[in-house]
N, C-alpha and C positions, 0 to 999 in steps of 0.2 A: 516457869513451868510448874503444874499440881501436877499431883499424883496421887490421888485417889485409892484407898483400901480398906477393909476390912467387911467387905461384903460377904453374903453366902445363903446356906440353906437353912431356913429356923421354923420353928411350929409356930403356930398364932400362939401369942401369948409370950412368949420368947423375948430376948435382949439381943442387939448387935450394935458394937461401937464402930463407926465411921470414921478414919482418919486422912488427912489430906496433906499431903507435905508439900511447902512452898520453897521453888528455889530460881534463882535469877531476877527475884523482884523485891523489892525494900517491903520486907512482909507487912511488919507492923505500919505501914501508910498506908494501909487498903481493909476498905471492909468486906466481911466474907460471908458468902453464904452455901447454902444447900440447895439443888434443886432436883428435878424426878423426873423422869419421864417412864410412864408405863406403857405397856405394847398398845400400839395404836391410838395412843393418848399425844397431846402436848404436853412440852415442858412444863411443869409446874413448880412454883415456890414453895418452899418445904421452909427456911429457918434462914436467918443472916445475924449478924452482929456487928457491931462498930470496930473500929481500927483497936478501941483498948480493950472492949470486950463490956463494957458497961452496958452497951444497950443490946438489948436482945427480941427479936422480931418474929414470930412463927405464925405459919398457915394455922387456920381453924381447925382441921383436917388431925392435925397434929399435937397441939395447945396441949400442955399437961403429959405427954407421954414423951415427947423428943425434949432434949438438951443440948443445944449449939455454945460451944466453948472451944477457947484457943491459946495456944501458949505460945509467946510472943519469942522466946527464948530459942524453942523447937522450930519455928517459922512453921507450924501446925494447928489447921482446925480442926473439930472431933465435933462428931456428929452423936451423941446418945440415943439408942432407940431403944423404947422401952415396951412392954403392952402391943408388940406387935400385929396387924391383923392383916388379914389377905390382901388385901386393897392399899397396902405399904408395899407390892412389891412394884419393882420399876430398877430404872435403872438409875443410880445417884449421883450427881455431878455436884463440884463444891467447884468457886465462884470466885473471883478476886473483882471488886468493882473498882469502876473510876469515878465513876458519880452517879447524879443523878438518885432514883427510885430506889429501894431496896426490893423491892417487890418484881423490877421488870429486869429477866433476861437480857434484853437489849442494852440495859448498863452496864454489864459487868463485862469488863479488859480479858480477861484469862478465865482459862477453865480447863477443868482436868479431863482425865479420859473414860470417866464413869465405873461404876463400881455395881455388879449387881446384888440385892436384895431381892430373894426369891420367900416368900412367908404361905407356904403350906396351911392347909384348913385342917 
């Protein structure tokens, strides 16, 4: 099970940490990521990272403003959002994969129950 928090209401330009807590599955065997989906939009890939955290993956979209990291200890990944702008808002889902792509939806085992990010003009 994920469980997804730290959403809410922020002005552009704003910070909000994302956290996601893992529990019933060997956390540290699974790489994790971010994903979005904003109203009337598809799922999109936002950030992932490998099982120890060495590699780190982000949409163009995001590059330079978000930070994906996890402590293997907390069985938790955290989402950094920084530089916020309108077009961040959506709803954020974090990912447990089994394989495959980092990029595609369709790999990834587990997922949480979304967290909304609303980012005001």
């Amino acid at each position: 099970q994920l469980q997804a928090s730290g959403g809410g209401l922020v002005q552009a330009g704003g910070s909000l940490r994302l956290s996601c807590a893992a529990s019933g599955l060997t956390f540290n065997n699974y790489p994790m990521a971010w994903f979005r989906q904003a109203p009337g939009k598809e799922r999109e890939f936002v950030a992932a990272l490998s099982w120890s955290g060495g590699t780190t993956y982000y949409a163009d979209s995001v590059k330079g403003r978000f930070t994906i990291s996890r402590d293997n200890r907390k069985n938790t990944v955290y989402l950094q959002m920084n530089s916020l702008k309108p077009e961040d808002t959506a709803v954020y889902y974090c990912a447990a994969q089994g394989g495959g792509s980092y990029y595609y939806s369709g790999d990834y085992d587990y997922w949480g129950q979304g967290t909304l990010v609303t980012v005001s003009s």
